[in-house]
C-alpha positions in Angstrom: 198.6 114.2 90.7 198.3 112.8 87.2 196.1 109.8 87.0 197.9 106.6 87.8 201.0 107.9 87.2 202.6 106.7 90.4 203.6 103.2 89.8 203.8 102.3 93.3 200.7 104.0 94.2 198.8 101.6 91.3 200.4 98.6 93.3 199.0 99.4 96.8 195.6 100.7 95.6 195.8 96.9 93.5 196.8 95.3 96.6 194.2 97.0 98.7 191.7 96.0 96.4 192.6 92.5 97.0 192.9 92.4 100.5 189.3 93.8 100.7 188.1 91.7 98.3 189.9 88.5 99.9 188.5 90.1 103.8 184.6 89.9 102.3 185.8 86.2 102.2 185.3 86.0 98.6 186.4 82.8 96.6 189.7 83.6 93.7 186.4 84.3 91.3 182.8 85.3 92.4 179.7 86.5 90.7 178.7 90.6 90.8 176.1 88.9 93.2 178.1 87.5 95.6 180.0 90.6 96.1 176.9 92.8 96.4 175.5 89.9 99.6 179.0 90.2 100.9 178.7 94.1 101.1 175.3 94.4 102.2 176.2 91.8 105.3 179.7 93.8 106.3 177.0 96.9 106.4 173.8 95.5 107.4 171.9 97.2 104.9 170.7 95.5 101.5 172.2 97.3 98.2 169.7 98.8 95.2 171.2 98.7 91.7 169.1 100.8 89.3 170.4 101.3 86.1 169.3 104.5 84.6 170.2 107.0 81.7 173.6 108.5 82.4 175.0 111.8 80.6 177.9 110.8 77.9 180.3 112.9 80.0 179.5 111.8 83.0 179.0 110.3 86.0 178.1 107.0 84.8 177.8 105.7 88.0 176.5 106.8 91.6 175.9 105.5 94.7 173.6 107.1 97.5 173.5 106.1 101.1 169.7 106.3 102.1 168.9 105.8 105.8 168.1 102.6 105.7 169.3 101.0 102.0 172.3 101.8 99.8 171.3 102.7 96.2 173.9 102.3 93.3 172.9 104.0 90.1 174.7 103.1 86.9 174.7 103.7 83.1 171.9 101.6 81.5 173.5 102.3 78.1 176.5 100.5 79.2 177.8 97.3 77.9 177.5 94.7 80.0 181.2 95.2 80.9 181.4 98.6 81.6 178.2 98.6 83.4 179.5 95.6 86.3 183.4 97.5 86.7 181.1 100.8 87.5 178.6 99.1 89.5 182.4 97.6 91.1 183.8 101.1 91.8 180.4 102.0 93.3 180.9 99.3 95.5 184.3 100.6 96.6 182.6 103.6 97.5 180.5 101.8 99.8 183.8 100.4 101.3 186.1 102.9 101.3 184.1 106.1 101.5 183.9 107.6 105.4 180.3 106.7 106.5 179.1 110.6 106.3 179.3 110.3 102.7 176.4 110.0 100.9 176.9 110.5 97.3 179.9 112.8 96.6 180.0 114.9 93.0 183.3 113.6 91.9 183.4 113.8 88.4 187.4 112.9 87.8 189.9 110.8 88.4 192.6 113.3 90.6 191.1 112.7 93.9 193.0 109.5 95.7 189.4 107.6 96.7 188.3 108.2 93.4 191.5 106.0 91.8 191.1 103.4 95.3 187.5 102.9 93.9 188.3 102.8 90.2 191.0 100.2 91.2 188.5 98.6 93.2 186.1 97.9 90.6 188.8 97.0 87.6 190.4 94.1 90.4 187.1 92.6 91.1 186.0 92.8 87.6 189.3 90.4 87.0 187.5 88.1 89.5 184.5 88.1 88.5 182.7 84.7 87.4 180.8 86.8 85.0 179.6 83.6 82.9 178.3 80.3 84.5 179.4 77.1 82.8 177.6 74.0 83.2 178.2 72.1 86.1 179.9 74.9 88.1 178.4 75.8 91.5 
């Protein structure tokens, strides 16, 4: 399968990302924070981000299910941008991936979880209150 090029497959992985996003109980925008608490109490574990240097072809991200704490690994030479829709995808990892998993080599895009999480990670980037402004709770 070419990547996203299934129109209605882009819609439903879009609209899954949203329902999961909307089933955390997350406001219409949230911080990277508030996602992260929400996924650590849906698994009852706490959630390690550690940015770290990443090879230029890959994987820029990675996330590890230890036995008792989650750790996400990400580019550290990642703009600020990049670096929250990876730690995002991550997240949809922790989500969507069957609880055996515990840090797949997926290096590509073919694989159907692999474009669920990269989906993931671009919708809640669209949500995400990445700036405060003054007076905003």
């Amino acid at each position: 399968m070419a990547r996203y090029s299934d129109d209605d497959l882009v819609l439903t992985l879009v609209r899954q990302a949203g329902a999961v996003l909307d089933d955390l109980g997350l406001p219409g925008s949230f911080t990277l924070a508030e996602l992260q608490a929400r996924i650590e109490a849906r698994r009852g574990r706490p959630i390690q981000i550690h940015p770290r240097p990443m090879p230029a072809e890959g994987p820029h991200g990675l996330w590890v299910a230890g036995e008792r704490v989650d750790y996400v690994f990400v580019d550290a030479a990642a703009p600020p941008l990049r670096r929250a829709q990876i730690i995002g995808h991550e997240f949809g990892h922790i989500l969507f991936d069957a609880p055996s998993a515990q840090g797949c080599a997926r290096s590509g895009y073919e694989e159907l979880i692999e474009q669920r999480c990269e989906w993931f990670g671009t919708v809640a980037l669209q949500r995400f209150r990445l700036l405060e402004r003054p007076g905003t709770p």
